[in-house]
C-alpha positions in Angstrom: 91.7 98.0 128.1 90.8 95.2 125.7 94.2 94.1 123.4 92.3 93.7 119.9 95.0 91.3 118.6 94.0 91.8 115.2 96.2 90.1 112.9 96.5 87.3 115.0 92.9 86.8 115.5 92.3 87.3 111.5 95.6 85.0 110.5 94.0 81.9 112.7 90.4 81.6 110.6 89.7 79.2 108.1 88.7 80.1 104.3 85.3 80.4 104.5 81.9 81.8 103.0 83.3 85.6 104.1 86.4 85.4 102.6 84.9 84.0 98.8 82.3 87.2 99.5 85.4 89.9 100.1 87.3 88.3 97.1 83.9 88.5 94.7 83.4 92.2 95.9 86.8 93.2 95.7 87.5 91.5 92.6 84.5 93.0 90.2 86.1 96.4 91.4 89.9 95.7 90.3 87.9 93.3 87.4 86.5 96.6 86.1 89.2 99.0 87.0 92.0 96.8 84.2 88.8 96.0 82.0 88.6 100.0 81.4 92.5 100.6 81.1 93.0 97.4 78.9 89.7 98.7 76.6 91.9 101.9 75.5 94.4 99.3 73.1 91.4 98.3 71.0 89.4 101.6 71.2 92.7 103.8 70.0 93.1 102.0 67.2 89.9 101.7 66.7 89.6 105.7 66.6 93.3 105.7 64.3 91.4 103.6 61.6 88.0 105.6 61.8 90.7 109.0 61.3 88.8 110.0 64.8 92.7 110.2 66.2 96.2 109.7 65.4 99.3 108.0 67.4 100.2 111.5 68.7 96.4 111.8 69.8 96.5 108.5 71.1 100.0 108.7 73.5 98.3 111.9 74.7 95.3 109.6 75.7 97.8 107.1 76.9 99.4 109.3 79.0 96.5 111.6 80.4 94.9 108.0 81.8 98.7 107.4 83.5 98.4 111.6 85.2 95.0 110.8 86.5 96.1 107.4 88.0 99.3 109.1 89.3 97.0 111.3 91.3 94.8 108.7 92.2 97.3 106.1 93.4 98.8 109.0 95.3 95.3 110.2 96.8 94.5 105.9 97.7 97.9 106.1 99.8 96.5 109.1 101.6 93.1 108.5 102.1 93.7 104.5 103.1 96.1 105.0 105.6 94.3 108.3 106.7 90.5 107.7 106.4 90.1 104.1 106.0 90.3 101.2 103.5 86.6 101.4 103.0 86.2 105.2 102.0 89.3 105.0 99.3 88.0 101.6 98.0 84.5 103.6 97.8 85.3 106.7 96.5 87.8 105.6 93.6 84.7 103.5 92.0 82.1 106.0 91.8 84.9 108.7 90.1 85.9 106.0 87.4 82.2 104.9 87.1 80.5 108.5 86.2 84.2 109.3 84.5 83.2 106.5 82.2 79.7 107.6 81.2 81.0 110.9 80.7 83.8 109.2 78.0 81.1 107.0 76.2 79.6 110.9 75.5 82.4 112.1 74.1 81.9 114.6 71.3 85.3 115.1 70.3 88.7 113.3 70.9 89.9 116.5 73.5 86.5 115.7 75.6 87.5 112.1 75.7 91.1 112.6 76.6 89.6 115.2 79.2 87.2 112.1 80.4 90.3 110.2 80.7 92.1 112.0 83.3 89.2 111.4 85.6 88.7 107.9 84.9 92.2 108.0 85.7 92.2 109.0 89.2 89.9 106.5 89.9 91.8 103.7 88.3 95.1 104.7 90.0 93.5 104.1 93.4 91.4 100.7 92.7 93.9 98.7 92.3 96.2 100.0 95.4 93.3 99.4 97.3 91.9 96.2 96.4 95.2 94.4 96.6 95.9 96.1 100.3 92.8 95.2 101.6 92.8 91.6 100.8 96.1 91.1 102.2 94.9 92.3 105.4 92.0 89.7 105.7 93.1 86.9 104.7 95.9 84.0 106.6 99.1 84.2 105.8 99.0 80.3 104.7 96.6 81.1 102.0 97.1 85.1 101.3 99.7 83.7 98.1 97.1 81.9 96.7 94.6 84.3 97.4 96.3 87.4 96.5 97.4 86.1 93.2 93.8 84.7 92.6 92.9 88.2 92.5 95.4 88.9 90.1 93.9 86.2 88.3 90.1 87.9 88.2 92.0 91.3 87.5 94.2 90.3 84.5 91.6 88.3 83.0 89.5 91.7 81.9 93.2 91.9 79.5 91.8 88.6 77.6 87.6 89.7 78.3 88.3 93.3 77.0 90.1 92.1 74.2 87.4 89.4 73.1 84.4 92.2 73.9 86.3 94.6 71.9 86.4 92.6 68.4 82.7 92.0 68.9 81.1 95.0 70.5 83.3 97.9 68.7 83.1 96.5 64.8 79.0 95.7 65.5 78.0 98.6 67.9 80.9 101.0 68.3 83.2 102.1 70.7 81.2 104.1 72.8 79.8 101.2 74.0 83.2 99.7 76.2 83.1 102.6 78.2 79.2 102.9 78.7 79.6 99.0 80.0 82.0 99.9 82.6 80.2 102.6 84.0 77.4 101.0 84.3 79.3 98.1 85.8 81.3 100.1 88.2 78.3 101.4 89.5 76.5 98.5 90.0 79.4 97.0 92.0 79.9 100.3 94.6 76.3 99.9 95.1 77.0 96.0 96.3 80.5 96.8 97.6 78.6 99.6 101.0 78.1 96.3 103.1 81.9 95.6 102.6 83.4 95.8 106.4 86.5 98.0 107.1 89.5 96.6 107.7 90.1 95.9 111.9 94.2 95.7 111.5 93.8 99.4 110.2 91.4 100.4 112.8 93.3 99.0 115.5 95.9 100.8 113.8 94.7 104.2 114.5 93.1 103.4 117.7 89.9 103.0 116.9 89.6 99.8 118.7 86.2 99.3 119.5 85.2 99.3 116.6 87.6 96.7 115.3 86.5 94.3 118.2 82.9 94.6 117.0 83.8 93.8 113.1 86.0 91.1 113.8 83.6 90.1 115.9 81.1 89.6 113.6 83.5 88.2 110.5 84.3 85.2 114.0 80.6 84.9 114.2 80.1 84.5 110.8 83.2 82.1 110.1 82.9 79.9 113.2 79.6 78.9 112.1 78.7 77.7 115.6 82.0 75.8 116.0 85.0 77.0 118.2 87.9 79.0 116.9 91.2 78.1 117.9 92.9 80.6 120.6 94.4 83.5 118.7 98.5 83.9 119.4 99.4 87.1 121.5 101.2 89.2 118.6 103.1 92.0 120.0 102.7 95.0 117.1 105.0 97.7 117.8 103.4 101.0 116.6 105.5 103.4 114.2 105.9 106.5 116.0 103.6 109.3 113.8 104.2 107.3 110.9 103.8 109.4 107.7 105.1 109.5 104.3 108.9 109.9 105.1 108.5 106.7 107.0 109.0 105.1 103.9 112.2 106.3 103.1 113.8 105.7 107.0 116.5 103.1 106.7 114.5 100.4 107.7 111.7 100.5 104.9 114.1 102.1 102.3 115.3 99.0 100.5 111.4 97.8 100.4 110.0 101.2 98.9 113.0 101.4 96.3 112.0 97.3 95.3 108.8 97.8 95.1 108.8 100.8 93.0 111.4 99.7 90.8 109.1 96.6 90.2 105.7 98.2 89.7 107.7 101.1 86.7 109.2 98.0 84.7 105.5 96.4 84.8 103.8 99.9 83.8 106.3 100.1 81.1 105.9 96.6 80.0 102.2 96.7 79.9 101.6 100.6 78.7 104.4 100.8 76.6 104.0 97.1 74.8 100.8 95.8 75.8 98.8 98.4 75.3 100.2 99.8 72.1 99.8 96.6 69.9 97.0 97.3 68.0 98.2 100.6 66.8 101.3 98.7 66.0 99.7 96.7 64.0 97.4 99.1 62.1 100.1 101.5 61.5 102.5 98.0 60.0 99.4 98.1 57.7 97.2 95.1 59.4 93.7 95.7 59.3 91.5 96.4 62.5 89.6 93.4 62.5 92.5 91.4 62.1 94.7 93.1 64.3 91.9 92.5 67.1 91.8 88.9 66.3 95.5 88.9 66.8 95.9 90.9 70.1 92.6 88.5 71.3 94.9 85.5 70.7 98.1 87.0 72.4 96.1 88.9 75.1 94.9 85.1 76.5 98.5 85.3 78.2 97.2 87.4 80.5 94.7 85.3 82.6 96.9 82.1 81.9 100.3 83.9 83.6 98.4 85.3 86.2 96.9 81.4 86.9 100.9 80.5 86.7 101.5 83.4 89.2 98.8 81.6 91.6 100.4 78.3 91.1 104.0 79.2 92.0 104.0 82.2 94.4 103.8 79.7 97.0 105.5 77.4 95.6 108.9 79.2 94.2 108.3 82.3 96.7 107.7 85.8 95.6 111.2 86.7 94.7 112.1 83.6 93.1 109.0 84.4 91.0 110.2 87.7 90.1 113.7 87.0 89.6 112.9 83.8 87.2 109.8 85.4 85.1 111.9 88.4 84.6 114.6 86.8 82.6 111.6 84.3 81.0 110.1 88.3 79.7 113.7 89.6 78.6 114.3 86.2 76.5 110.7 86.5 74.9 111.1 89.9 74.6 114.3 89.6 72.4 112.8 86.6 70.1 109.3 88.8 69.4 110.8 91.4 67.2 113.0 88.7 65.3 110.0 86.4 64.0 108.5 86.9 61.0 106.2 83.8 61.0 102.6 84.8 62.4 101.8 81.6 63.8 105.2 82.1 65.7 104.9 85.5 66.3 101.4 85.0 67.9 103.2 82.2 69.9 106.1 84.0 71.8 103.9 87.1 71.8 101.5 85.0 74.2 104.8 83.9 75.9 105.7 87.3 76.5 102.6 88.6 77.5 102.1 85.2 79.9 105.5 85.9 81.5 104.8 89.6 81.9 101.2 88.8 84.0 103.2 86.3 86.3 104.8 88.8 87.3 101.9 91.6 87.6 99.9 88.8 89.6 103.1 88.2 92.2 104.0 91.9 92.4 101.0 93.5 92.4 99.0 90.6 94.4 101.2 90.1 96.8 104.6 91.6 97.3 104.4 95.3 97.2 101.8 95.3 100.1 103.3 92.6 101.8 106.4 94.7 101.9 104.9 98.0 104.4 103.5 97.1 108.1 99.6 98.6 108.3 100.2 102.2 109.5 102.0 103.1 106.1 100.7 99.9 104.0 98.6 102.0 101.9 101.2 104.9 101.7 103.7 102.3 100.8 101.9 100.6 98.0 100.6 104.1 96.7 104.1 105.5 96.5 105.1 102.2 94.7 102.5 102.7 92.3 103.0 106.3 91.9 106.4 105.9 90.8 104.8 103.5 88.2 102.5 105.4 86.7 104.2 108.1 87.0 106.5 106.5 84.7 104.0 105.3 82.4 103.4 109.1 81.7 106.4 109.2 79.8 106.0 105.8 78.6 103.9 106.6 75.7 105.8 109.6 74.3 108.8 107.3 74.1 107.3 104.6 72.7 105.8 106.5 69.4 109.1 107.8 68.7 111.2 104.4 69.5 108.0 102.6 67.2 108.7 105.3 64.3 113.1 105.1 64.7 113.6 101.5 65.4 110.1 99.7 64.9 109.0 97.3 67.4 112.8 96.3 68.2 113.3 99.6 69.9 110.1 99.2 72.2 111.1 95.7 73.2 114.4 96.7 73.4 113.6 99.5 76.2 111.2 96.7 78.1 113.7 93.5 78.1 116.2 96.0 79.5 113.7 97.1 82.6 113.5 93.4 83.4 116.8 92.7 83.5 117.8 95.6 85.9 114.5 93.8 87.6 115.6 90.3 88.1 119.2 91.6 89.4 118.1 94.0 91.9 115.8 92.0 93.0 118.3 88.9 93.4 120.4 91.2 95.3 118.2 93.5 97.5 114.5 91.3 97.6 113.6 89.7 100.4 110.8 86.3 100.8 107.7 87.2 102.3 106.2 84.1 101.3 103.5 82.5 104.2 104.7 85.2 106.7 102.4 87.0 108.7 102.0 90.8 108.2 103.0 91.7 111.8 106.4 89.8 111.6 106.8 91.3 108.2 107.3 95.0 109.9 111.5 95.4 109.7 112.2 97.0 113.2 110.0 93.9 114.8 111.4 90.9 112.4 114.2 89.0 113.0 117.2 89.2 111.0 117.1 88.2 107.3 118.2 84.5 106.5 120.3 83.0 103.5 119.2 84.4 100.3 117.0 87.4 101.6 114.4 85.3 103.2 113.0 85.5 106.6 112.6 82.7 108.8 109.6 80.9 108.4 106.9 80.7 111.0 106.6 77.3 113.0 
């Protein structure tokens, strides 16, 4: 019987044309995904000021967008591992897409919420998939830089929604953000059926015919006529009926608790911060237009800290990154509710924000799926991102009562604590997974850990 050799056939190719056309296709999905869950700061308070909906209204928005994501980050561990990368990746885009439509029709604040939970489920699985599958095609020399360059296309729709927001909802309305995504989303499943499945997965299950013929054709196509370099012989050890309490055996129980505990202190940053300043904002009595400009101006943090998440996961590692950018946030986090300047205030704001989408671009780029070998990769980084939205949930019916009791202290006050318990338990229980290969990532097949949580490099 043919030995596939996936992983080591994939990890030996040059960047080329094919890779570029997998990040484009992947990226205009996750693009989309954040550019609808980012719309909802600048359309709720758009709907507070218009007396459409109130901050009770809007946490219930907030929080039926977080169910439907819970669901559908839990139905993209499922259906990846089970079905394949390429149904999930499918499937989650057409839900949000029509979901979408369906919101940008909304008669009445309860239809919209109702709209929500949908769009939800396809949001939730997006980004679990898009992140997974990357990691899966591209060398472990370049998957930091690539991984977090996703981030960098993703986290850019926080900036792009925000600057489409003050033009499109004060001129045209905001029926009109949701009727661009669905459109969009559509447009991109339609371009995204010639995407190829992933082979590591297929050879995973078996299937491995099939793998040989796609990888196959991505050699073909990335040889270009030249030779490829001999793949190394990879031994990868099977997981005896891997399933979801695989995740929670001793050797992938430290990884799962990490990764979750990561992925709820982002949700809560993002949800229970980001999301809520313009409300904030309207409610301190700021008007909407200006409160827009000012969320615009902040929201820019979000493309620059995922560039600064590019730069360094490489370079510092993905735990350093964590570790160091967490107690950057808690700092800036502390300083926000204490200035009173708005220059200033816009200034550490953008600080904050930038610090937060360093860490989004390392954890969510890279780490989490870097932490599960391929049988339970997508179960892994599901759970991880159930467990986050899960929390986010909750996060907005916190949040309106913290805002109204303590102001905005109390919000950063519950967010700066989340990224300190971050950057210690990461320091202590983290390991490096920086420029490893996938197979030697897998914990019964890896060698012991090295100084400082960080396995030994590859030669």
């Amino acid at each position: 019987m043919t030995v596939v050799n996936a992983g080591a056939r994939l990890d030996r190719l040059t960047v080329s044309g094919f890779h570029w056309r997998i990040l484009g296709l992947i990226g205009a999905g996750t693009f989309l995904d954040a550019f609808d869950i980012y719309l909802q700061g600048a359309v709720l308070g758009t709907l507070v000021s218009l007396h459409w909906s109130t901050p009770g209204l809007n946490a219930t928005f907030i929080s039926a967008t977080f169910a439907g994501m819970v669901v559908g980050a839990w139905l993209a561990g499922i259906w990846g591992d089970r079905y394949g990368r390429r149904f999930s990746y499918q499937m989650n885009l057409l839900i949000f897409g029509l979901a979408s439509l369906a919101g940008a029709a909304a008669p009445s604040i309860s239809w919209l919420i109702a709209a929500r939970f949908i769009m939800g489920i396809g949001l939730g699985a997006e980004i679990v998939v898009g992140y997974v599958l990357l990691s899966e095609f591209v060398p472990p020399a370049s998957r930091g830089r690539w991984g977090t360059a996703l981030a960098v296309i993703t986290n850019s729709s926080l900036f792009v929604s925000a600057l489409v927001g003050r033009f499109v909802i004060p001129n045209f309305g905001w029926r009109w953000m949701f009727a661009i995504v669905g459109v969009g989303a559509l447009v991109v499943w339609y371009l995204r059926k010639s995407m190829p499945e992933s082979p590591r997965w297929l050879e995973s299950k078996g299937r491995d015919a099939e793998a040989e013929r796609v990888l196959a054709a991505i050699e073909h196509e990335v040889a270009a006529g030249r030779t490829l370099p001999p793949p190394r012989i990879v031994p990868v050890p099977a997981l005896e009926r891997p399933s979801l309490a695989t995740l929670f055996a001793p050797a992938l129980l430290s990884r799962t608790l990490i990764g979750a505990l990561v992925l709820i202190t982002l949700n809560t940053a993002i949800y229970g911060f980001i999301a809520f300043l313009p409300t904030f904002m309207v409610q301190q009595g700021i008007g909407i237009v200006k409160s827009l400009t000012y969320t615009t101006l902040m929201s820019f943090g979000g493309p620059v800290g995922a560039v600064v998440g590019m730069l360094l996961g490489d370079l510092l590692g993905r735990r350093g990154c964590i570790i160091w950018f967490s107690l950057a946030a808690t700092v800036f986090g502390v300083l926000y509710p204490l200035t009173a300047d708005p220059r200033l205030l816009m200034l550490i704001g953008f600080l904050l924000v930038s610090s937060i989408y360093v860490l989004v671009a390392i954890a969510w780029g890279l780490y989490v799926p870097e932490l599960f070998p391929t049988e339970v990769r997508m179960r892994g980084t599901g759970f991880c991102n159930t467990a986050g939205r899960m929390m986010t949930i909750a996060t907005p019916q916190i949040t309106v009562p913290l805002f109204a009791g303590f102001g905005v202290a109390g919000v950063i006050g519950m967010v700066a604590g989340l990224l300190l318990l971050q950057a210690v338990l990461v320091a202590l229980f983290g390991i490096e997974t920086r420029a490893m290969p996938l197979e030697a990532l897998v914990p019964h097949a890896a060698p012991p850990l090295g100084a400082h949580g960080r396995l030994p490099q590859p030669e």
